[in-house]
N, C-alpha and C positions, 0 to 999 in steps of 0.2 A: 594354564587353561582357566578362563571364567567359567566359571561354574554356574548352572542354572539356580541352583538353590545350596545353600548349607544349613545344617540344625546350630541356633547358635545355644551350643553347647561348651561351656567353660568348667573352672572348680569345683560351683557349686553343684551342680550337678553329680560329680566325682565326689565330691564332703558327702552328698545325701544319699548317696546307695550305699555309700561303705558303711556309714552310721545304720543303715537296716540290714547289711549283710552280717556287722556287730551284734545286731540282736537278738541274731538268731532264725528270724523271724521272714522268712522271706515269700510265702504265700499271699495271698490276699487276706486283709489285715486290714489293724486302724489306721494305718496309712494309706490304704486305698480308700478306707471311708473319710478321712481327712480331704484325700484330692477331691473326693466327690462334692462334697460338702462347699470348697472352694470353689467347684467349676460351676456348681448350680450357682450361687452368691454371686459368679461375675458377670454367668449369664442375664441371671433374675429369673432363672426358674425356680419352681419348689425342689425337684429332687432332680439328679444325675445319677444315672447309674454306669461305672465303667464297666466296658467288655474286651474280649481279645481282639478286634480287630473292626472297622464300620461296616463289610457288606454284614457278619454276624450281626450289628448292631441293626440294622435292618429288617433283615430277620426274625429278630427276636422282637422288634415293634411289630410286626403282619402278624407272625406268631401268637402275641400277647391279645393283640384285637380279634384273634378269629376268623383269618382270613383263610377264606378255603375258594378255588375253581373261582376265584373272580380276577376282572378286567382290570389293569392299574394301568394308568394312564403314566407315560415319563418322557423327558424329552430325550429327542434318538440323540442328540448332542449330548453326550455322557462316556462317564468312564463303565467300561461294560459290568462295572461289581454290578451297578444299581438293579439293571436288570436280570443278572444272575440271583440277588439274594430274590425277586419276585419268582423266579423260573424255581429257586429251590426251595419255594414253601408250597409249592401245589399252584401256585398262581400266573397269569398270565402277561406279559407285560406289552400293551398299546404304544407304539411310537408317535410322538408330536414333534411336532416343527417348535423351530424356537426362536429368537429374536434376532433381529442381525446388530441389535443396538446393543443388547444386553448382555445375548448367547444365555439367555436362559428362557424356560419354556412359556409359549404365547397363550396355548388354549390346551383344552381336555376336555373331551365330552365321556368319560366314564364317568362309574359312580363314583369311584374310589384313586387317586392318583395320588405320586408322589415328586411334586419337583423337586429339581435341584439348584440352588443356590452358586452357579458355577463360578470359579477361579475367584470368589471372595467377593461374588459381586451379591448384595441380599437378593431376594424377592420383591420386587415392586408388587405386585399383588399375590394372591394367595388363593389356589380355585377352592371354592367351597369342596369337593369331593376329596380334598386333601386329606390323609391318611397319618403321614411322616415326612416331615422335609428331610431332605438327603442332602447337607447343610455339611459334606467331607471337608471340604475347602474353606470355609465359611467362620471360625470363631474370631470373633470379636467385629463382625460386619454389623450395621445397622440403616434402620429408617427411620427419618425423624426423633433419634433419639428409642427408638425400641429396638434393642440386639435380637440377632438371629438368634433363634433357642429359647427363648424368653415367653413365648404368645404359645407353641403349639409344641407337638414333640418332635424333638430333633436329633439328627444323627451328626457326631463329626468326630474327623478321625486324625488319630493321634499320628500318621506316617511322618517318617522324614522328612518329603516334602510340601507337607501341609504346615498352617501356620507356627505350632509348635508342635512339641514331639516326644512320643517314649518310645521310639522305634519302631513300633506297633503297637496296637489297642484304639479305642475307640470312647465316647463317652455321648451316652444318649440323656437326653432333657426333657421334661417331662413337668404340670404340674397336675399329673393325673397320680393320686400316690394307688389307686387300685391297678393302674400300668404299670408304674416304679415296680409295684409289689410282682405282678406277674412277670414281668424282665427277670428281675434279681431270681426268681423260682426259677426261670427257662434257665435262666445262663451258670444255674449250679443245681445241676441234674435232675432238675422238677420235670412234671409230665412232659413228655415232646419236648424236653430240653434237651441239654448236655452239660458238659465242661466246656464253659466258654468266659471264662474269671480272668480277669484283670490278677496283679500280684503287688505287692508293696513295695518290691522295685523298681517298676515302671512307675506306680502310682509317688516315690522319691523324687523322681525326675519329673514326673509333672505336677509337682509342687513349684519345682525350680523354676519349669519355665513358663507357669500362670504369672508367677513375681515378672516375669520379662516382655510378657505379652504387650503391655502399649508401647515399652520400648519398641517390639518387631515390630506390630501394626505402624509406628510410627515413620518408624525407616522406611519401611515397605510403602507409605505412602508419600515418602520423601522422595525416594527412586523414582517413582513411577511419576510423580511432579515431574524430575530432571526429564525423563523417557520425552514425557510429553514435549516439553521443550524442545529437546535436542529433534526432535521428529517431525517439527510441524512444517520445516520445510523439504522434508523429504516426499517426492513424487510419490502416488503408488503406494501407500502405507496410512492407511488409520487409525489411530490408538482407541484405546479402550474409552468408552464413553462413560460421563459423569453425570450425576442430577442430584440437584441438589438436595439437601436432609436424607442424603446418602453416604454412609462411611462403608467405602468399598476397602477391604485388606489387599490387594491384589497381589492372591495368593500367588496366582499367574496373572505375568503382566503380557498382555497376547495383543500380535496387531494384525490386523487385514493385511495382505496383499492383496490388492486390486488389480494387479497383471498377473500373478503364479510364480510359479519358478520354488513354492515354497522348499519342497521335497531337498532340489537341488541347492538352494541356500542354505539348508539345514546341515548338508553334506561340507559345503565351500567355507562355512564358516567354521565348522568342527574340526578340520585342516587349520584353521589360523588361530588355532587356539579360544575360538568363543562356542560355548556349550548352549545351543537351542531346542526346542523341541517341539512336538505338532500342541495345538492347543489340547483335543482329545478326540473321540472317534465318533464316528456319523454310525449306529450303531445296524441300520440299513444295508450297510453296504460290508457289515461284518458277517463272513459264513454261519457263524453258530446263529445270528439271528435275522436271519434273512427273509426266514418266510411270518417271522411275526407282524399282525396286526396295524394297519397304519391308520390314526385317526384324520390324516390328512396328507397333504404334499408334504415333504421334507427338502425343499427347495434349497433354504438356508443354514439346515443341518448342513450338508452334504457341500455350500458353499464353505460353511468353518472348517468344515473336518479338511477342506483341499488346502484352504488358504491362509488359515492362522497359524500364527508364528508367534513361541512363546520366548521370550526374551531374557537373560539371567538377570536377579534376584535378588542375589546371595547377599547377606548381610554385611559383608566388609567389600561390598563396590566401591568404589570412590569419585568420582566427578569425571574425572579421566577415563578411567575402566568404560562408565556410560558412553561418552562419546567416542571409544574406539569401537566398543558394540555398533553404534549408530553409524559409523563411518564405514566399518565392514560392510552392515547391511547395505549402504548407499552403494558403494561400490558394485555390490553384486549386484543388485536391480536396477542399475543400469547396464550389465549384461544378460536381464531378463529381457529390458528394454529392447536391448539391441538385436537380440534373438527372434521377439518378435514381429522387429522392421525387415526382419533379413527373411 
């Protein structure tokens, strides 16, 4: 099987939990405030604080500002944390349309919004009403030379299949140190907090893999070079768009289909061994939030959510791997094609 994604995870990783399972010491620790300290320095923020997981991470920024019974603006094109962590602080969450260039959010007319940085692509702009960017996908993207997490507070999350990884946790950025200070109080049982603490375990392993990060970025924007290639004469299929003084991670590498069939190509090719998946969810057309709030049409939500197609990834592709991917999907879209002459 090709695999959508893998953590690339080796020795060192293995050398550095054992070395804190040795010391006894496996809570949250100087080696949590070690990652911290590294993750803020590669961002360029002032402070990082790590948490258990990004929607928490979220959370805990509404939390920290104060937010009570208000409107947040986010795009319906999201993975449904973003709007759960606003529905689980008392707050409301606005759905906006989002870009069919970018697949991140267009406009917001709240006071208060949080976009998202989707599959590694940054922010071309930033609404004033911005609150938190939701930046899960997103470490080590950039604009013109400014990294995501660097200008404003941001959230991104350590899962598997995000850029790197400790299994789970999160790590929020910040050069607000009166925020930094209110995080770190919520998320170790200060007022309206909890237990929500990172540990020196996790915080081992994302030592490991900050040292490896332009390696992945790097890969991951070598892949998606071949992708491009291997696809520009493929009917029916258009890749991820670029602009320049943009360094996209592509965390997911996701392409339009322009005739459908996606659903079913996801199934046809899972059968031949190639692991795909939808890009994420039009969050509209989700029951839990169906009757929320719409600042607009969600035209081109609800087009991504049917037709993107996220492509595998994994860090040990090889040039081959690419073009059987690329050749599968050819195949199949031309019996999308044919299905819908017939």
């Amino acid at each position: 099987m090709l695999r959508l994604t893998k953590p690339y995870i080796n020795s060192a990783e293995t050398d550095a939990v054992k070395h804190v399972l040795d010391s006894g010491w496996l809570a949250e620790g100087s080696v949590t405030a070690q990652f911290e300290a590294e993750f803020a320095h590669y961002v360029g923020s002032r402070y990082a604080v790590a948490v258990c997981n990004c929607t928490i991470a979220l959370e805990l920024c509404l939390r920290a500002e104060g937010l009570k019974k208000e409107h947040v603006s986010i795009p319906d094109f999201t993975h449904p944390a973003t709007a759960m962590a606003i529905m689980n602080t008392g707050n409301t969450p606005v759905l906006c349309d989002v870009s069919l260039d970018s697949y991140n959010i267009k406009d917001c007319n709240t006071r208060v919004s949080i976009p998202v940085s989707w599959g590694g692509n940054p922010l071309s702009w930033y609404p004033r009403s911005m609150i938190v960017e939701d930046a899960a996908c997103s470490l080590g993207s950039s604009v013109d030379g400014v990294k995501t997490g660097s200008r404003f507070t941001t959230c991104f999350s350590l899962h598997p299949r995000k850029i790197i990884t400790t299994g789970e946790g999160a790590v929020i950025t910040t050069n607000s140190s009166e925020l930094a200070n209110k995080i770190r109080s919520l998320k170790n049982f200060g007022k309206g907090g909890g237990n929500y603490r990172f540990d020196d375990v996790r915080a081992a392993i994302g030592l490991e893999q900050l040292k490896k990060l332009p390696e992945i970025i790097k890969t991951r924007r070598e892949l998606a070079t071949v992708y491009n290639e291997l696809l520009s004469d493929v009917k029916g299929v258009i890749t991820p768009a670029s602009s320049n003084g943009v360094v996209h991670t592509y965390q997911t590498y996701a392409v339009f289909l322009e005739n459908g069939g996606r659903d079913r190509i996801i199934t046809a090719l899972a059968k031949k061994g190639v692991e795909t998946q939808i890009g994420t969810y039009a969050l509209h057309l989700m029951p839990a939030f169906r009757r929320l709030k719409r600042s607009n049409g969600l035209a081109n939500s609800t087009l991504l959510y049917h037709n993107l197609l996220s492509l595998p990834m994994a860090y040990d592709l090889g040039f081959d791997d690419q073009k059987h991917v690329v050749e599968m999907l050819r195949s199949e879209l031309s019996k999308t094609s044919n299905n819908r002459v017939n």
